[in-house]
N, C-alpha and C positions, 0 to 999 in steps of 0.2 A: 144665774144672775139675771135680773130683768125685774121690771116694774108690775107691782100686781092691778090689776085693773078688773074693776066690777062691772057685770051688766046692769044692775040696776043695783041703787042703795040697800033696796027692800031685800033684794037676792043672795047677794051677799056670794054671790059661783064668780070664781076667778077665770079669770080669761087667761087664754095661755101666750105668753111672750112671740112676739111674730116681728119681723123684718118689716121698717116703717121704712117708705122714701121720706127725707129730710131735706135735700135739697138737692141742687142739679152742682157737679162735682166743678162746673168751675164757676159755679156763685162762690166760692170759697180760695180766695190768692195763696199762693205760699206763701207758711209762713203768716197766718192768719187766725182767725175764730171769726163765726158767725154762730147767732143764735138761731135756735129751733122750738117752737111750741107745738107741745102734741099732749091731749087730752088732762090740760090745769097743769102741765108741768113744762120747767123753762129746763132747754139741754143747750149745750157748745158743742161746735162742730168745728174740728179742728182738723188745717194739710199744714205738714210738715214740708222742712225746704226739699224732701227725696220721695216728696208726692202720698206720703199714705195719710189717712184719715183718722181720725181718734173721735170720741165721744164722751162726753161727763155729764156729768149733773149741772146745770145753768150757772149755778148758784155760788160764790163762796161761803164755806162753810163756817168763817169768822165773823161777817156781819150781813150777809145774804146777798153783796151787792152782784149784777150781772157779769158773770165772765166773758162776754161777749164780746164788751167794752174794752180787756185787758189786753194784754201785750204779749204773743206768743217768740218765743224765746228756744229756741230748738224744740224739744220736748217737753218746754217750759211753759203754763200760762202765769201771769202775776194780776194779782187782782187791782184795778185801779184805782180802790178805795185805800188801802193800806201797804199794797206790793207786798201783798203773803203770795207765799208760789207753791204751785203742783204738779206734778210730771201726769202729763196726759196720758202717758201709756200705761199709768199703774195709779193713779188718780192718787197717791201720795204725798200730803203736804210737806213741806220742804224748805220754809223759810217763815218763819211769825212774820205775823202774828197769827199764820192760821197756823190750828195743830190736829184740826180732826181733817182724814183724807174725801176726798170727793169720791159720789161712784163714780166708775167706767160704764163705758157699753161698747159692745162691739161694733162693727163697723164693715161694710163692702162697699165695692162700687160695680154697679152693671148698667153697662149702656149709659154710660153719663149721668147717673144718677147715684147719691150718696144714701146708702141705707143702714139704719141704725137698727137693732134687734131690741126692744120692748119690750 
């Protein structure tokens, strides 16, 4: 799992998935989301209330609005625009209006720092 990413459009040679720093682990409260942009794409970065970190795709998959904005709920975000919801941990929609699921990405934390796999 992970995002293909090109060296150049011309080239068209995929890069291979690597461990991004996202953000510093307590930019992010429990029980929260923040967003992350990393090369033309929007991610969520999410702590749950027993500290661990999740990752998704930015986006809701029903009208594209920012999950960053929404309302994380245990293992729950809901999108602000329509309250469709997804479980973080398995990026599976879970309430309409949304019905397609979000990706995931994995997630560490070292030295204070939150890193997403790419």
């Amino acid at each position: 799992m992970g995002v293909r990413c090109w060296k150049a459009a011309e080239d068209r040679v995929p890069c291979m998935p690597t461990w991004v720093a996202a953000c510093a682990a307590e930019d992010v409260d429990i029980e929260d989301v923040i967003g992350f942009h990393h090369e033309d794409r929007d991610y969520a970065i999410y702590r749950t209330a027993d500290g661990e970190f999740f990752a998704t795709d930015g986006h809701c998959t029903h009208e594209r609005t920012l999950l960053c904005d929404g309302l994380v709920m245990g293992h729950v975000i809901e999108c602000p625009k329509h309250n469709g919801r997804f479980d973080i941990r398995t990026g599976k929609a879970i309430r309409a209006p949304v019905l397609k699921d979000i990706q995931t990405f994995p997630t560490k934390v070292e030295d204070g720092t939150v890193f997403v796999f790419l």
